[in-house]
N, C-alpha and C positions, 0 to 999 in steps of 0.2 A: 093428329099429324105424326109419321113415323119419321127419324133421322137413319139417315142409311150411307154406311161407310165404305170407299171399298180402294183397296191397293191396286197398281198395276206397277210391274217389274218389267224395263229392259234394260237392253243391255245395248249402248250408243257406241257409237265409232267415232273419234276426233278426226281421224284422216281419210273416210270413206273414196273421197275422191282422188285419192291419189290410187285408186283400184280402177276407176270410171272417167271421163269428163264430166264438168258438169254442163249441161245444155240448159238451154231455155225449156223444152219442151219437159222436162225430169223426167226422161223415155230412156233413162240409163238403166243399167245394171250390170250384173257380172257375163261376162261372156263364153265359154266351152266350147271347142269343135270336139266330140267325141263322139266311138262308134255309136249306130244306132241300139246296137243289141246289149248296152250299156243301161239302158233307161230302167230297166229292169230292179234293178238294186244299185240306183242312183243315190249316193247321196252328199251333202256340200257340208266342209264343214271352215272355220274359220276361228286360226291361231291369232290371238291377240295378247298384249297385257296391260293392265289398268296401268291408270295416270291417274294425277293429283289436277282437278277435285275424281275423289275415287267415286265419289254417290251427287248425283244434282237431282231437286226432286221438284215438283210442280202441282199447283192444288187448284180444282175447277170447281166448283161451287154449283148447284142449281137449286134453286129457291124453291119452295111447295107454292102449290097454284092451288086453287079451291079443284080443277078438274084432276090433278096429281097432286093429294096431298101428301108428298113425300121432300124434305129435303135429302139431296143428295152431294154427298162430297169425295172426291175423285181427287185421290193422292197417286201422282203417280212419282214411281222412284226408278232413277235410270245408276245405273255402272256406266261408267265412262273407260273405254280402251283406245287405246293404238291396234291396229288392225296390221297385225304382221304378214299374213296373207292367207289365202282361200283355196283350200282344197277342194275337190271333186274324188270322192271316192267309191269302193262299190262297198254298200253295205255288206254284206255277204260274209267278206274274205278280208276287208280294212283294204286291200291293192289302192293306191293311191292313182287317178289316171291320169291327174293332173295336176298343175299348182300353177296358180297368179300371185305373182311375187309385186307388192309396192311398183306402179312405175308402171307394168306388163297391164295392156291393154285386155289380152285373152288368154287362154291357155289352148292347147291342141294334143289329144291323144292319140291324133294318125301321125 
């Protein structure tokens, strides 16, 4: 039988939803109207800063079976932030197109 360990790292948001609603269907996310010829060297990025707990972690277990005999154990460790808000920018050049600020449903770069 082999024992097999493995980490997984995120990084969590306390106040996600104050960027989105939250819906029954979880068919949310972040929103952009930006030009088309923007797609290009798209890319999003998201100002946050940690809160207290700074780390919560969580441990999943799977047992060896005679057809996988491997146990396996799944540590996963998350960073917890406050999400200050979400850029849209063009990789390229850093040009900012956009920003959704806490509260602001989408952002628009026309």
């Amino acid at each position: 039988m082999k024992v097999t360990w493995r980490y997984d790292y995120f990084l969590a948001f306390e106040n996600l939803h104050d960027f989105y609603p939250r819906v029954a269907d979880d068919d949310a996310g972040f929103s952009a109207e930006l030009p088309a010829d923007a797609a290009a060297h798209l890319g999003m990025r998201a100002r946050a800063r940690l809160t207290e707990p700074v780390i919560s972690e969580s441990t999943t277990f799977w047992k060896a079976t005679h057809g996988n005999p491997i146990d396996f154990t799944l540590k996963k460790r998350y960073l917890i932030a406050i999400l200050e808000e979400v850029l849209f920018v063009d990789t390229k050049d850093d040009r900012i197109h956009c920003r959704i600020a806490r509260g602001a449903p989408r952002c628009s770069a026309r």
